[in-house]
TORPA-4810 file (N, C-alpha, C, O; in nm, 3 decimals):
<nodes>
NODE_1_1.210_1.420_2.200_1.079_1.373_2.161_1.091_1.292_2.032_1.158_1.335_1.938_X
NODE_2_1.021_1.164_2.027_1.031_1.109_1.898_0.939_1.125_1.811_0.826_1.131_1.860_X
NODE_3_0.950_1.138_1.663_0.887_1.136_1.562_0.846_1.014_1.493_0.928_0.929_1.458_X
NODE_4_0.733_1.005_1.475_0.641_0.882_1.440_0.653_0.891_1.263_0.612_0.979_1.187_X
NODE_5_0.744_0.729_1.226_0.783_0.703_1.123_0.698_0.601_1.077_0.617_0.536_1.144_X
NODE_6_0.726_0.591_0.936_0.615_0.503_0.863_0.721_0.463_0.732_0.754_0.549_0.651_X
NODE_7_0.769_0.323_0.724_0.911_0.283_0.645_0.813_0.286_0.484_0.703_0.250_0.444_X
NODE_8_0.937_0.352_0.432_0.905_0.305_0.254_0.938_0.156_0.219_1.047_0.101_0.227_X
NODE_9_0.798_0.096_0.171_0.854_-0.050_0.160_0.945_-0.099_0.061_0.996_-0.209_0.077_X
NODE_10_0.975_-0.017_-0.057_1.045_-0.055_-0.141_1.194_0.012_-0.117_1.262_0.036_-0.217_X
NODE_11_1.244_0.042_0.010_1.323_0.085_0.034_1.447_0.002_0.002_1.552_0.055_-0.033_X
NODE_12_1.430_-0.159_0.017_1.536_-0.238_0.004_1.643_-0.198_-0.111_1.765_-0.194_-0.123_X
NODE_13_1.507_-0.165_-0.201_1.589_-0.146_-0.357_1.637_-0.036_-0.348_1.725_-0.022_-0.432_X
NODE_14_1.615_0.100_-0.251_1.635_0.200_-0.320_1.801_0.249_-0.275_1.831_0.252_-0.156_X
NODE_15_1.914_0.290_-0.395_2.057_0.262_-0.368_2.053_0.390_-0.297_1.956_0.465_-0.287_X
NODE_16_2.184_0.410_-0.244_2.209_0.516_-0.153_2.279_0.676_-0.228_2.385_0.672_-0.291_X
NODE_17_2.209_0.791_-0.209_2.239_0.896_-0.273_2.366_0.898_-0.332_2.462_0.848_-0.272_X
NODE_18_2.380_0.962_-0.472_2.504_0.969_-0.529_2.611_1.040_-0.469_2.600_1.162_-0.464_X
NODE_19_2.713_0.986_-0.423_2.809_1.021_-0.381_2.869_0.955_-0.267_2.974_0.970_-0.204_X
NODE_20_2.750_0.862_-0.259_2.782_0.797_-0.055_2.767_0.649_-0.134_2.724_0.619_-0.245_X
NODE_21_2.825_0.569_-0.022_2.869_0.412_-0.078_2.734_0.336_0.035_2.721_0.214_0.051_X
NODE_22_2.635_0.460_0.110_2.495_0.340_0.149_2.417_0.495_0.256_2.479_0.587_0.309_X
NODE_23_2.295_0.475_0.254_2.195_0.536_0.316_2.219_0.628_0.398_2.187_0.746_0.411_X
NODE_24_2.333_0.489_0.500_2.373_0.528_0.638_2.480_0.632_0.657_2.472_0.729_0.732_X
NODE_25_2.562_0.607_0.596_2.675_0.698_0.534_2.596_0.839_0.482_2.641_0.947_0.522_X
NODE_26_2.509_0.837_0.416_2.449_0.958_0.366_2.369_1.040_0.503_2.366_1.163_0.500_X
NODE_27_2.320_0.982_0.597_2.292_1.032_0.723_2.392_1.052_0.852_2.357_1.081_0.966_X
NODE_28_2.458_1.040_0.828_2.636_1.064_0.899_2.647_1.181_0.850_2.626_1.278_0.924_X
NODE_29_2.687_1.203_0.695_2.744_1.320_0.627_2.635_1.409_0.682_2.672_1.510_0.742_X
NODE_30_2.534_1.390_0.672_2.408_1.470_0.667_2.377_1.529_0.839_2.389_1.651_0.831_X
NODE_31_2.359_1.508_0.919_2.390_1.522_1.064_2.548_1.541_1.152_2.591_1.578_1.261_X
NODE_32_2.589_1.493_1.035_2.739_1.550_1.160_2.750_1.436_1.284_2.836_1.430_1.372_X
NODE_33_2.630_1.344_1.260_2.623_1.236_1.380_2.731_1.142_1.303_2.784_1.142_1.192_X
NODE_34_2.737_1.041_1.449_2.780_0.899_1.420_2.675_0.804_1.460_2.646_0.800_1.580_X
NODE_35_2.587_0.693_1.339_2.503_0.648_1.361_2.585_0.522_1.481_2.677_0.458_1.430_X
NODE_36_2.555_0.492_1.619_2.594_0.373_1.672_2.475_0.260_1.703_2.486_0.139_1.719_X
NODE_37_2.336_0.361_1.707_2.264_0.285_1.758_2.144_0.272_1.671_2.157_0.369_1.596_X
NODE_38_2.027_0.207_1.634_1.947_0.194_1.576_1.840_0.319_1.693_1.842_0.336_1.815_X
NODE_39_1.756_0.388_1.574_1.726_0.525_1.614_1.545_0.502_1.662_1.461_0.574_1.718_X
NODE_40_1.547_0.377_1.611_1.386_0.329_1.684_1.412_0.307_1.806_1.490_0.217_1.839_X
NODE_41_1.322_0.423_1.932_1.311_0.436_2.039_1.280_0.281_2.120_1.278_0.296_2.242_X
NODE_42_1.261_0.169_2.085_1.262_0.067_2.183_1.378_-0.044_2.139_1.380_-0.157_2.187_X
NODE_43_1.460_-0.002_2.056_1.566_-0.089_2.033_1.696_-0.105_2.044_1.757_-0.036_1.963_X
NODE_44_1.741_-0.148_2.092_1.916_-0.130_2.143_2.007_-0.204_2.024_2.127_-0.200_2.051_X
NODE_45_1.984_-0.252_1.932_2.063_-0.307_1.851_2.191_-0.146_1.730_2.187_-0.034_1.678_X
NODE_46_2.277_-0.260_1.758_2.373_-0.125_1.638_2.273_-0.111_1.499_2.197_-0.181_1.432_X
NODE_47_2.316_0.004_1.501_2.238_0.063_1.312_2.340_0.040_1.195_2.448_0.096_1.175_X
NODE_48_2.268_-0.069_1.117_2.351_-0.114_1.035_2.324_-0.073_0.855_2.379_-0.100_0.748_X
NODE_49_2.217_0.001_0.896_2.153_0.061_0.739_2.145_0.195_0.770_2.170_0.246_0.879_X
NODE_50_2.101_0.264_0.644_1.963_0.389_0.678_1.836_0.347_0.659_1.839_0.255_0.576_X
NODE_51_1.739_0.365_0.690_1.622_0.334_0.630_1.523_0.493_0.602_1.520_0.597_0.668_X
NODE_52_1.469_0.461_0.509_1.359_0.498_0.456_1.231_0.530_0.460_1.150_0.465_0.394_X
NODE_53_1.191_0.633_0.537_1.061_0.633_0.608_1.034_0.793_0.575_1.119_0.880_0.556_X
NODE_54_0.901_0.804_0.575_0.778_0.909_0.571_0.733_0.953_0.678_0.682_0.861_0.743_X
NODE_55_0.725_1.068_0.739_0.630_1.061_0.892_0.500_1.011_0.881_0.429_1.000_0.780_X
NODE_56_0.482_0.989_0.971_0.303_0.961_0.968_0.177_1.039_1.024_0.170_1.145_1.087_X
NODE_57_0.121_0.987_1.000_0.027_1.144_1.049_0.052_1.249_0.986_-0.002_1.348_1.035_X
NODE_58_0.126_1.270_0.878_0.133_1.417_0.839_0.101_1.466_0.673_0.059_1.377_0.598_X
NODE_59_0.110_1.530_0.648_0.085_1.565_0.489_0.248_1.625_0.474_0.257_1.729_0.410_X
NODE_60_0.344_1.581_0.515_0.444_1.582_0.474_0.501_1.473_0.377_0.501_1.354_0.407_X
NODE_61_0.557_1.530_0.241_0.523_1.438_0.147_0.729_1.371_0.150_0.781_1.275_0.093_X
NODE_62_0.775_1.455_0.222_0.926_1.439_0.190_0.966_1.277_0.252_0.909_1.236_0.353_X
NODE_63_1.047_1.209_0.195_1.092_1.062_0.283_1.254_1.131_0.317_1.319_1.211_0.252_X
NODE_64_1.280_1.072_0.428_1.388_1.088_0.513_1.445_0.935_0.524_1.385_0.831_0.497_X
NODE_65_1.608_0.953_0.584_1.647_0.861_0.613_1.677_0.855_0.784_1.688_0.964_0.842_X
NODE_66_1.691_0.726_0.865_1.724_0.740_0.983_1.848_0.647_1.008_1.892_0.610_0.899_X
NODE_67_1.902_0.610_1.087_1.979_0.511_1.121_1.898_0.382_1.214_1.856_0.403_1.328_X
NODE_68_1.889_0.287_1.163_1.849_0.155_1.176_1.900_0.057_1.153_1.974_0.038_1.056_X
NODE_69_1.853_-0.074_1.288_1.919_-0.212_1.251_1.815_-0.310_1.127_1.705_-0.282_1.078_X
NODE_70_1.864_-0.377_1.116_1.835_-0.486_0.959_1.672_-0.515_1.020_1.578_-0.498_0.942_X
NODE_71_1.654_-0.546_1.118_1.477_-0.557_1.126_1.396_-0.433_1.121_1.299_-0.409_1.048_X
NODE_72_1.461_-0.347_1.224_1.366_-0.197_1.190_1.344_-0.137_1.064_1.236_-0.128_1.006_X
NODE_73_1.431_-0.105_1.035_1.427_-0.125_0.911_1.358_-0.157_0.784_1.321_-0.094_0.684_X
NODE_74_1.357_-0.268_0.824_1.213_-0.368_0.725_1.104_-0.359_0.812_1.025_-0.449_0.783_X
NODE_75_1.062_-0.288_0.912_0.935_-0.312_0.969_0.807_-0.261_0.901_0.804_-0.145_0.859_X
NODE_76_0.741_-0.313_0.894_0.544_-0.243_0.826_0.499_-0.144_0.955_0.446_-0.039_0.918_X
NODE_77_0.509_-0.158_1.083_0.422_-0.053_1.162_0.469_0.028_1.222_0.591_0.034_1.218_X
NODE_78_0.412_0.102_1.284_0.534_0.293_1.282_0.613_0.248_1.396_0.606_0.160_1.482_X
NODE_79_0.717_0.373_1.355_0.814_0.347_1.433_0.868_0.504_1.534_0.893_0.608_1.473_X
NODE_80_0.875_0.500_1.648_0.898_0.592_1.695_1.074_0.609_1.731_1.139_0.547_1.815_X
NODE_81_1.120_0.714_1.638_1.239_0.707_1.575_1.276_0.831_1.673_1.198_0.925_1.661_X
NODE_82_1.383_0.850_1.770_1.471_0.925_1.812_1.581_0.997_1.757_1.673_0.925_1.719_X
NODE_83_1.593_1.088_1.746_1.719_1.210_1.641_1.701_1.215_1.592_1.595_1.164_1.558_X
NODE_84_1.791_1.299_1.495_1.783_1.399_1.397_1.696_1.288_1.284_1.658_1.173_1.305_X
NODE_85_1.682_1.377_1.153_1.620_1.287_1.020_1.695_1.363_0.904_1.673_1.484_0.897_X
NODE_86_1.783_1.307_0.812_1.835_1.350_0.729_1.733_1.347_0.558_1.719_1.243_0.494_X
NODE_87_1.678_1.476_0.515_1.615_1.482_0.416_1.612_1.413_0.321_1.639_1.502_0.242_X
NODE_88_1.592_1.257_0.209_1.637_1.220_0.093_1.587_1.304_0.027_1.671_1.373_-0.032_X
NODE_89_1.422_1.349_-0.002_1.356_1.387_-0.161_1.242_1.453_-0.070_1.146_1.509_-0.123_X
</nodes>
C-alpha cells in the first residue's frame, strides 16, 4: 500500500545526514534496501537522490526520506510513494 507524500521544498539545500556522502545513501543504510527504482508509485525511472517529504493528511510532524528520480523529487503535488520510509527528524 502506498503512503501519500508531500516533498519539503527546500529540500534541494538540505545536505545529507552526518555520516552519509547523500540522502540516498542514508536510506540504503537505513532500510537494508537497495534504492534501484524511484519509489513514486507511477514512475519507472532509477532513483538518483533521497528526497524529502512529510506525509500528508496527517499530523505527523516527522519528514522522512524516500528514494527518488531528479523530477520526483522536485515535485509540488503528492506523491504516492511505495516502501519503506527512512526517518530524518
Amino acid at each position: 500500500m502506498a503512503t501519500v507524500m508531500k516533498n519539503v521544498m527546500s529540500a534541494s539545500v538540505t545536505p545529507a545526514p552526518e555520516g552519509f556522502s547523500s540522502r540516498l545513501e542514508y536510506w540504503e543504510k537505513s532500510t537494508g534496501l537497495k534504492a534501484d527504482r524511484c519509489a513514486h508509485e507511477i514512475c519507472d525511472r532509477p532513483a538518483t537522490e533521497g528526497a524529502i517529504a512529510r506525509r500528508a493528511f496527517s499530523s505527523d510532524n516527522k519528514v522522512y526520506v524516500f528514494p527518488a528520480c531528479e523530477t520526483c523529487a522536485r515535485r509540488t503535488e503528492m506523491l504516492y510513494v511505495d516502501g519503506p520510509l527512512a526517518i530524518l527528524s
